[in-house]
Wavefront OBJ file of the C-alpha trace (Angstrom):
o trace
v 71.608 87.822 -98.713
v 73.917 86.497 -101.326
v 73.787 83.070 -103.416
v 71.250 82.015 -100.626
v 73.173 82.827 -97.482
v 70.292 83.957 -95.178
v 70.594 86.676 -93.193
v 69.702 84.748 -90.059
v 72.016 82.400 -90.609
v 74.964 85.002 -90.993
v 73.909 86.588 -87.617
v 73.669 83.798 -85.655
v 77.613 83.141 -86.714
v 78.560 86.308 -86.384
v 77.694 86.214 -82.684
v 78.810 82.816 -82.357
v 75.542 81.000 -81.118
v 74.434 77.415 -80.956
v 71.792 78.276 -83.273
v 74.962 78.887 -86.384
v 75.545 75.776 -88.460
v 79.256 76.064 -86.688
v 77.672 75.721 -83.436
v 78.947 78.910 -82.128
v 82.476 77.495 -82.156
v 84.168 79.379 -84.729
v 86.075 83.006 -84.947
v 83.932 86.082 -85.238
v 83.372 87.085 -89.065
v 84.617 83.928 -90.154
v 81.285 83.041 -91.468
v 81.308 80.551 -94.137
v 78.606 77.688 -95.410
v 79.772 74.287 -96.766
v 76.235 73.517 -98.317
v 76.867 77.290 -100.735
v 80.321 76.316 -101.401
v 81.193 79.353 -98.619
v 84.624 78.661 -97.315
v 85.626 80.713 -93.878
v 88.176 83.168 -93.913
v 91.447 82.629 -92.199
v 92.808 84.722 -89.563
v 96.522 84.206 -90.218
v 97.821 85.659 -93.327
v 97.690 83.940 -97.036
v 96.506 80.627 -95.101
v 93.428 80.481 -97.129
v 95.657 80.733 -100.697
v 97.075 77.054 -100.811
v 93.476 75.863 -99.603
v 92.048 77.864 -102.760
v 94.356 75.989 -105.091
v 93.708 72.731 -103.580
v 89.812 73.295 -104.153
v 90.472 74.376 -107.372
v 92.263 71.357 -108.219
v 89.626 69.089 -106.919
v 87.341 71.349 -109.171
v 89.528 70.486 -111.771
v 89.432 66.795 -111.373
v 85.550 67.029 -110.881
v 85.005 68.617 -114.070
v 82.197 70.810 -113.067
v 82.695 74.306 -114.245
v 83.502 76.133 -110.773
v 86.093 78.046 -110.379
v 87.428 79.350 -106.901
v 88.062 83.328 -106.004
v 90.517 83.649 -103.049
v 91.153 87.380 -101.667
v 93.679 88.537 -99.537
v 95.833 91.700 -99.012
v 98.857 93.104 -99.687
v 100.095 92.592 -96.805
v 99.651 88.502 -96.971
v 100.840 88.320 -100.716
v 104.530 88.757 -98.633
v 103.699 85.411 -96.705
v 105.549 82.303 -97.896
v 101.808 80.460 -98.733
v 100.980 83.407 -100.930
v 104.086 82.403 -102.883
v 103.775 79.083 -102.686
v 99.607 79.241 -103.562
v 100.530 81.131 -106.848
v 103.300 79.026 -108.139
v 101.398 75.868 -107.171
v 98.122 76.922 -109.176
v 100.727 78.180 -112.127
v 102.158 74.496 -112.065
v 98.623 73.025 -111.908
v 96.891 74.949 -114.480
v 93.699 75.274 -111.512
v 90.622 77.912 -111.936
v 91.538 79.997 -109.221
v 91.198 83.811 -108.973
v 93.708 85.674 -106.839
v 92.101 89.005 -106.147
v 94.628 90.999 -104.096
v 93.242 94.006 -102.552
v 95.895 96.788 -102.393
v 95.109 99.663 -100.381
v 98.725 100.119 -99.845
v 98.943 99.732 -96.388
v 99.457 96.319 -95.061
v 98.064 96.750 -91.134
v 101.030 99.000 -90.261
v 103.568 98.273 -92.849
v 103.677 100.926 -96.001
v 104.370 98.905 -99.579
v 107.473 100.852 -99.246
v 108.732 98.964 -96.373
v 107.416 95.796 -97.861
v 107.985 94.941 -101.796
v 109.694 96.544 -104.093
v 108.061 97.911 -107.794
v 104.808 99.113 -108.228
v 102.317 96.102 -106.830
v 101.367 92.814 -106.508
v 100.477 92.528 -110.088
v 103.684 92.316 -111.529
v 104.153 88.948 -109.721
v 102.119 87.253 -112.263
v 104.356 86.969 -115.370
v 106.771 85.119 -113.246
v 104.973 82.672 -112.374
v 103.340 82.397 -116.094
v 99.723 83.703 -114.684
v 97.619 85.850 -116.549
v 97.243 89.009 -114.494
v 94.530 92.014 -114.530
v 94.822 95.499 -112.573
v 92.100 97.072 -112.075
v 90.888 100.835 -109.812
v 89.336 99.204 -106.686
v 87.708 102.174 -106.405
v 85.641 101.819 -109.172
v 82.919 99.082 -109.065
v 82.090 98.418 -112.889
v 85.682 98.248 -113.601
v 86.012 95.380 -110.700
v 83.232 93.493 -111.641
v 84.527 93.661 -115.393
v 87.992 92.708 -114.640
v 86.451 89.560 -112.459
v 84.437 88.679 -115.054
v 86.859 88.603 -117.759
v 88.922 86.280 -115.015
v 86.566 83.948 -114.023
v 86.383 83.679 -118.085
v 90.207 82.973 -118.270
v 89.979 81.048 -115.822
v 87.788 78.699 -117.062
v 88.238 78.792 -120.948
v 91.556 78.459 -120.117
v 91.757 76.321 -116.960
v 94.619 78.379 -115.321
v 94.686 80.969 -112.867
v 94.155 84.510 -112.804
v 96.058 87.250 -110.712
v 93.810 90.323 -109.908
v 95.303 93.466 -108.166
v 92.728 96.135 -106.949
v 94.114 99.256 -106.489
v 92.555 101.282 -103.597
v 92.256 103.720 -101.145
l 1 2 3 4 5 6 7 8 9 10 11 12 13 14 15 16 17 18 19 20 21 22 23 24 25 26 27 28 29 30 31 32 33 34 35 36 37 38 39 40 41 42 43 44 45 46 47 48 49 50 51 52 53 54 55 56 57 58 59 60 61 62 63 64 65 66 67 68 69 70 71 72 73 74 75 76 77 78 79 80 81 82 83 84 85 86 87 88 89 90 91 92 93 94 95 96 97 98 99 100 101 102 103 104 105 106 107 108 109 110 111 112 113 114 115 116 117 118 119 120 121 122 123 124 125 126 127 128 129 130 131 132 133 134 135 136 137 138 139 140 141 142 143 144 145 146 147 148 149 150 151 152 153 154 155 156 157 158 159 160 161 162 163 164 165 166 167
């Protein structure tokens, strides 16, 4: 289906069989390969971010040329890891890509009742990231703005704050 995740393969750990390389032990839709670099998602909020910075600093230290893409919600950049993820991979200069998908509701809570100012993009600059919005809506415009990051990234070896805007 993508990068060489079979579709057979995604099925059988999406109903959780012993037929899944996770031997139908893990959550449903937390699908993930180790042999495509495919990490699982994490139920509780922002969990995943310090775990992105950590294998972008061992990406770093390899000196291979990956860079990692973590994505989360608006709802989890409130959650202490988020904070802690993005000041971490500031301090470590790692190729990481924060893509934040705003919708601007996070489950229940309105971005009224949860941050102040206008997103999660203006974040960034304090913690000395470079930082991209982008319409979420609009699918050139996303894969041009993670593009460019995954560029930054890189080039640059820092991270990269993304915040799509959508419905």
């Amino acid at each position: 289906m993508y990068r060489g995740f079979k579709l057979n393969e995604f099925i059988d750990q999406c109903f959780g069989n012993a037929r899944a390389s996770c031997k139908g032990i893990q959550m449903p839709v937390h699908y993930g390969s180790t042999d495509l670099s495919f990490v699982t998602i994490s139920s509780t909020l922002a969990t995943q971010m310090p775990q992105a910075v950590g294998s972008a600093y061992a990406y770093k230290r390899a000196q291979n040329g990956l860079c990692v893409v973590c994505y989360f919600g608006e709802g989890a950049a409130s959650e202490g890891d988020a904070h802690a993820a993005l000041n971490f991979s500031a301090t470590l200069e790692v190729p990481v890509l924060f893509f934040c998908r705003n919708n601007g509701y996070a489950i229940s809570t309105t971005t009224v009742d949860q941050y102040r100012g206008d997103g999660i993009a203006s974040r960034g600059p304090g913690y000395g990231m470079a930082t991209i919005r982008v319409d979420g809506n609009d699918l050139f415009a996303v894969y041009n703005a993670t593009k460019a990051a995954r560029e930054l990234a890189l080039n640059e070896m820092r991270p990269v704050l993304i915040e799509a805007m959508t419905l």
